[in-house]
C-alpha positions as CSV (number, residue, x, y, z in Angstrom):
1,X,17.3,-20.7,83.0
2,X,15.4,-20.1,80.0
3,X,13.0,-17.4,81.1
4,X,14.1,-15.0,83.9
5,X,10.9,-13.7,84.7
6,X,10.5,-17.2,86.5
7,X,13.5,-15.8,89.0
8,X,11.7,-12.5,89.7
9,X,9.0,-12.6,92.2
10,X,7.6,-9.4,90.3
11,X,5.2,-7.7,91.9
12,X,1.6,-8.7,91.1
13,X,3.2,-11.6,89.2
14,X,2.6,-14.7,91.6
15,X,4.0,-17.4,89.1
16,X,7.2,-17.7,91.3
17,X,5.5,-18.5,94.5
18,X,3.8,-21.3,92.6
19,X,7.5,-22.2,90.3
20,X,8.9,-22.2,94.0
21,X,6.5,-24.3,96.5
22,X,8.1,-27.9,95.5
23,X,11.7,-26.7,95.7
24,X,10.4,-25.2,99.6
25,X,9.2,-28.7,100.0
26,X,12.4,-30.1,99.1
27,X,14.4,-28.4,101.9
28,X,11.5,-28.6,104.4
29,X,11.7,-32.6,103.4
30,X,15.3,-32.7,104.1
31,X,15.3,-30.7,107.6
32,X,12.5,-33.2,108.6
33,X,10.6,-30.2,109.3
34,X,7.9,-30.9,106.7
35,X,4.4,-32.3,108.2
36,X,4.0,-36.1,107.8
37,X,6.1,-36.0,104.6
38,X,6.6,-39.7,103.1
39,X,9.7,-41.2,103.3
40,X,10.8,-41.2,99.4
41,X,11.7,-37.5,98.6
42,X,10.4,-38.1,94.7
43,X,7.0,-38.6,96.0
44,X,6.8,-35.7,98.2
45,X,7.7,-33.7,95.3
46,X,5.1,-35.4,93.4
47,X,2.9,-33.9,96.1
48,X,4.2,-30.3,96.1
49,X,3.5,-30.3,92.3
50,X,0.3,-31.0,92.2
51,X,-0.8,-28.6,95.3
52,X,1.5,-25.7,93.7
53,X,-0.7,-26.2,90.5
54,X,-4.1,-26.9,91.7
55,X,-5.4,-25.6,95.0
56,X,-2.5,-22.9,95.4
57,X,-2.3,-21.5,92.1
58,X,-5.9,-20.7,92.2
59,X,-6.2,-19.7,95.3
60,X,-3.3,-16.9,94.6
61,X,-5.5,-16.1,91.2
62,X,-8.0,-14.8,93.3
63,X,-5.4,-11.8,95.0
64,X,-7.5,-9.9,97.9
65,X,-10.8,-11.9,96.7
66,X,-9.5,-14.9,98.5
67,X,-11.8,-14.8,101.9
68,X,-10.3,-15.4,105.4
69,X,-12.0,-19.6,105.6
70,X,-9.9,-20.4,102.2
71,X,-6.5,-18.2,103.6
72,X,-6.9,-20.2,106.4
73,X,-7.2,-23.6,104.6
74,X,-4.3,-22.9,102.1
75,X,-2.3,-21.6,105.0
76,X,-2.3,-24.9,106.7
77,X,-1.5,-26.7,103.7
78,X,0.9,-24.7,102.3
79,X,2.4,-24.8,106.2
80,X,2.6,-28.9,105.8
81,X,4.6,-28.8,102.6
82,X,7.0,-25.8,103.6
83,X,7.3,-26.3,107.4
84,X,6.8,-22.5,107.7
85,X,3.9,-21.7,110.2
86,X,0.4,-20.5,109.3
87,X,0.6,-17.8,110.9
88,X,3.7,-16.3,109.2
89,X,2.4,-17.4,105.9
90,X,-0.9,-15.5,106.9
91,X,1.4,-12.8,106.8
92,X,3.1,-13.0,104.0
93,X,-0.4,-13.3,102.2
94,X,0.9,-17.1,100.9
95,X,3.8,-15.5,99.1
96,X,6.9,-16.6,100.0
97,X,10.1,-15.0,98.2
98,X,13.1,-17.2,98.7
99,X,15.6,-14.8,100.6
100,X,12.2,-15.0,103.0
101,X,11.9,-19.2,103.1
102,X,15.9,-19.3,103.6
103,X,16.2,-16.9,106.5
104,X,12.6,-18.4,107.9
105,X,12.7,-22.1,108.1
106,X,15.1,-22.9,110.7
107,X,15.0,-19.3,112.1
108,X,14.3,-21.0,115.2
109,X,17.5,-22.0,115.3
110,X,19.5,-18.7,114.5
111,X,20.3,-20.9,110.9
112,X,19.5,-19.5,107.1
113,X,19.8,-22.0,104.2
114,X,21.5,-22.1,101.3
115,X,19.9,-21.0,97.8
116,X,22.2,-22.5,95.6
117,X,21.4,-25.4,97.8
118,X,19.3,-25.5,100.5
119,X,21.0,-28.7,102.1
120,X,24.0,-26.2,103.2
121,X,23.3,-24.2,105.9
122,X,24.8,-21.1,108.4
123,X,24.8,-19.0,111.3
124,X,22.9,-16.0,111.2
125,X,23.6,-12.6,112.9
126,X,20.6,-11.1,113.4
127,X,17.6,-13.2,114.0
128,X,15.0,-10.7,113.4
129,X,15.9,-10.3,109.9
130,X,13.5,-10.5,106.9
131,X,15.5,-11.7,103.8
132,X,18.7,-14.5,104.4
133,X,22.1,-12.2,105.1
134,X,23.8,-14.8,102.7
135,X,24.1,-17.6,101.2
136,X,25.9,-20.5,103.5
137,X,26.4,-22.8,99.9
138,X,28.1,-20.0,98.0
139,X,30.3,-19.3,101.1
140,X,30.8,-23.1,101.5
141,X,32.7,-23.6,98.0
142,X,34.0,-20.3,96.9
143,X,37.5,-20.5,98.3
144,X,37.8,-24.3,96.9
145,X,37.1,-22.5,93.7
146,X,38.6,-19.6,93.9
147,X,42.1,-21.5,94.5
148,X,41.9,-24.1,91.5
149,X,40.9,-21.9,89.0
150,X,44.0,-19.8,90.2
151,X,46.5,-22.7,90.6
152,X,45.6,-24.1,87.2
153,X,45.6,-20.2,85.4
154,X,49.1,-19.2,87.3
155,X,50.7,-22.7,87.7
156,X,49.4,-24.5,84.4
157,X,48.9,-21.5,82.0
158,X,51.4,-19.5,82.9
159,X,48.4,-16.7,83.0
160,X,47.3,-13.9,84.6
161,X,50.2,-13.5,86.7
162,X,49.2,-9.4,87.2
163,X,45.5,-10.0,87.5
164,X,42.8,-10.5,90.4
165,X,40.1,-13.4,89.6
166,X,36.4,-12.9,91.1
167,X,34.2,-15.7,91.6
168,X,30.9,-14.3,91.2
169,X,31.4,-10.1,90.6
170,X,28.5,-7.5,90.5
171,X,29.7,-5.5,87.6
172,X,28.8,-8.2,84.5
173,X,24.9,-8.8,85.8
174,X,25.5,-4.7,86.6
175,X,26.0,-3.2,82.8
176,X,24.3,-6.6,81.3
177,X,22.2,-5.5,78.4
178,X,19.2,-8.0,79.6
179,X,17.2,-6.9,76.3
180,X,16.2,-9.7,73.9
181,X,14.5,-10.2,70.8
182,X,10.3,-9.6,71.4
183,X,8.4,-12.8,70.9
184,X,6.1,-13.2,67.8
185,X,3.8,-10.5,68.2
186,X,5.1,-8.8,71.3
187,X,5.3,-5.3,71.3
188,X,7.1,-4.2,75.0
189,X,10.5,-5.3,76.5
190,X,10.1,-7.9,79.1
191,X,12.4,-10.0,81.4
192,X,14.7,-12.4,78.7
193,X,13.2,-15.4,77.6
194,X,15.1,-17.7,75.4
195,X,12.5,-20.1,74.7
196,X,11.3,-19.1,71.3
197,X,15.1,-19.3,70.6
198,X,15.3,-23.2,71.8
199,X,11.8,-23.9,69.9
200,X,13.4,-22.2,66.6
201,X,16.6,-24.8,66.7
202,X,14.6,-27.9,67.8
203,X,12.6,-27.0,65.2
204,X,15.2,-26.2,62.3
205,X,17.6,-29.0,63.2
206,X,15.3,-32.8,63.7
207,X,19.1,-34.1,64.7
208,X,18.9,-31.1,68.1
209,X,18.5,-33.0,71.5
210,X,18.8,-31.7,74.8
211,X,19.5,-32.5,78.3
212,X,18.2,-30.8,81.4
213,X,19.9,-31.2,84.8
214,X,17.6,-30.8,87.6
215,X,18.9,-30.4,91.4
216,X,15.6,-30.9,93.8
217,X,17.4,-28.1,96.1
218,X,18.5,-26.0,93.7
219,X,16.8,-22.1,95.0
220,X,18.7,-20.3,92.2
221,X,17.0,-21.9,89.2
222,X,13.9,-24.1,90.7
223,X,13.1,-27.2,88.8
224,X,9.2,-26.7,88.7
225,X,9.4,-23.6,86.9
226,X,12.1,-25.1,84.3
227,X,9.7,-28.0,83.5
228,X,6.7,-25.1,83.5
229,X,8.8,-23.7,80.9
230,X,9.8,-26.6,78.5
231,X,6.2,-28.1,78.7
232,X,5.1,-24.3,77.2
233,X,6.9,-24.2,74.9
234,X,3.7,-25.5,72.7
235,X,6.3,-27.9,70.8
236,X,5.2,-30.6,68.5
237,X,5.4,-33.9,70.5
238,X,8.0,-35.4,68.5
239,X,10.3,-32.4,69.3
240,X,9.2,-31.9,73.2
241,X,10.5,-35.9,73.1
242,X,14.0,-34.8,72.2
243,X,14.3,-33.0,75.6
244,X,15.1,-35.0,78.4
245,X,14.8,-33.9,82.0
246,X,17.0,-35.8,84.7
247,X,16.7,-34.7,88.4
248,X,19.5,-35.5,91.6
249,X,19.0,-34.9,95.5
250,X,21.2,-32.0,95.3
251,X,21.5,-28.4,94.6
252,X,22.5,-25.7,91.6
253,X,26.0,-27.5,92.2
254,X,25.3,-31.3,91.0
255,X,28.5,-32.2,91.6
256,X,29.0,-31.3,95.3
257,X,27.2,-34.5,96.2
258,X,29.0,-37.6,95.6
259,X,26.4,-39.8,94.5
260,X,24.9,-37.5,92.3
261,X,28.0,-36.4,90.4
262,X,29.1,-40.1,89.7
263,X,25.1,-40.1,88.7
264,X,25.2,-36.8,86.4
265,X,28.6,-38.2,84.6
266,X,26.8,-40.9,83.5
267,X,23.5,-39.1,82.6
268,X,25.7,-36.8,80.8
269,X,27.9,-40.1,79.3
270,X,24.7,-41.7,77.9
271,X,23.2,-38.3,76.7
272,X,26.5,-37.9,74.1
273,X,26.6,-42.0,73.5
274,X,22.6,-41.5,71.9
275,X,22.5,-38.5,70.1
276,X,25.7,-40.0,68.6
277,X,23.4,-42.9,67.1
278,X,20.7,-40.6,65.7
């Protein structure tokens, strides 16, 4: 994540519905619930790209200035990429938060998704809920996790004997200070955004390359709004060419899918073989 606001769903700020839409398509392609989706998921996403950035962004531009005909138009094609219905998408005036998509799509089947990956999915307890009760591919992993890191602490470091680990505590994001340097010419705080920091060293060191992991279900940072991100940067094309994007049919977690971890080892492999060379 290099700018938070694109997590927020901030009120009056409808970039995340827009960041989000091909990452919704993603998990509608995968629970075949998607309308007449084609077969190849790259292509699909393709698809959801260029709706999220053409005829959906400037529909949500117009806020209440959009008339009921064009709603109603948007609805049903925002409907085939998501597999949420028009009419609840009517409702939720096209905007979509994902705690909403996860606890909605299979709703019909007393099922939330996952939003560290939408591919894992749970029971849920109370079907007329609003926003998913939790998340089915945190609670999936988190006791495989929680027991290696403590064997290898206890057993191989010989550490921590007296202490309680926690996976994913409150208190850190709680009493973060989430305040970062203002941008050239900014004046108020804002959410962090640690892209004028990446320009800076891309810029400073010609040797800098970098290498972006994409999962297509990942809900916790969504891969349309990383690659909004990078291609705003405004960086000279031969330093935009030294970052690579690389994308796998799984979630936040790469490596919980077989195929894609053997994949991501050696994305990662050939990433450290060619900056070696340069």
């Amino acid at each position: 994540m290099i700018d938070a606001s694109s997590l927020a769903f901030a009120p009056g700020d409808d970039r995340c519905y827009i960041y989000f839409l091909p990452t919704y398509a993603a998990a509608a392609w995968h629970y075949k619930v998607a309308k007449n989706p084609p077969p190849d998921l790259n292509a699909w996403v393709d698809s959801a790209r260029q709706f999220a950035s053409t005829e959906y962004a400037a529909a949500l531009m117009k806020g209440t200035n959009l008339g009921q005909a064009e709603t109603a138009d948007i609805a049903k094609k925002l409907s085939a990429f998501t597999g949420l219905s028009e009419d609840y998408l009517i409702k939720a005036e096209l905007r979509v938060t994902l705690p909403q998509f996860n606890a909605e799509l299979l709703r019909s089947r007393g099922i939330v998704i996952g939003r560290y990956d939408s591919r894992f999915m749970g029971n849920t307890y109370d079907l007329l809920t609003e926003n998913s009760e939790f998340d089915p591919s945190y609670t999936a992993v988190v006791g495989a996790f929680a027991a290696a890191f403590n064997s290898y602490v206890r057993d191989d470091l010989k550490f921590g004997q007296d202490k309680n680990y926690k996976v994913l505590p409150n208190e850190p994001g709680q009493n973060w200070d989430w305040k970062h340097n203002a941008p050239p010419g900014g004046f108020f705080p804002s959410a962090p955004n640690v892209g004028n920091d990446l320009v800076k060293e891309l810029l400073d060191n010609p040797s800098l390359r970098v290498q972006v992991e994409n999962g297509y279900f990942d809900g916790a940072t969504p891969f349309y709004a990383t690659e909004y991100t990078i291609d705003h940067l405004l960086l000279p094309p031969a330093a935009r060419a030294r970052i690579d994007l690389k994308y796998y049919t799984s979630g936040h977690m790469i490596y919980l899918h077989d195929e894609d971890r053997v994949k991501l080892k050696g994305n990662i492999a050939a990433f450290i073989e060619g900056a070696a060379k340069h």
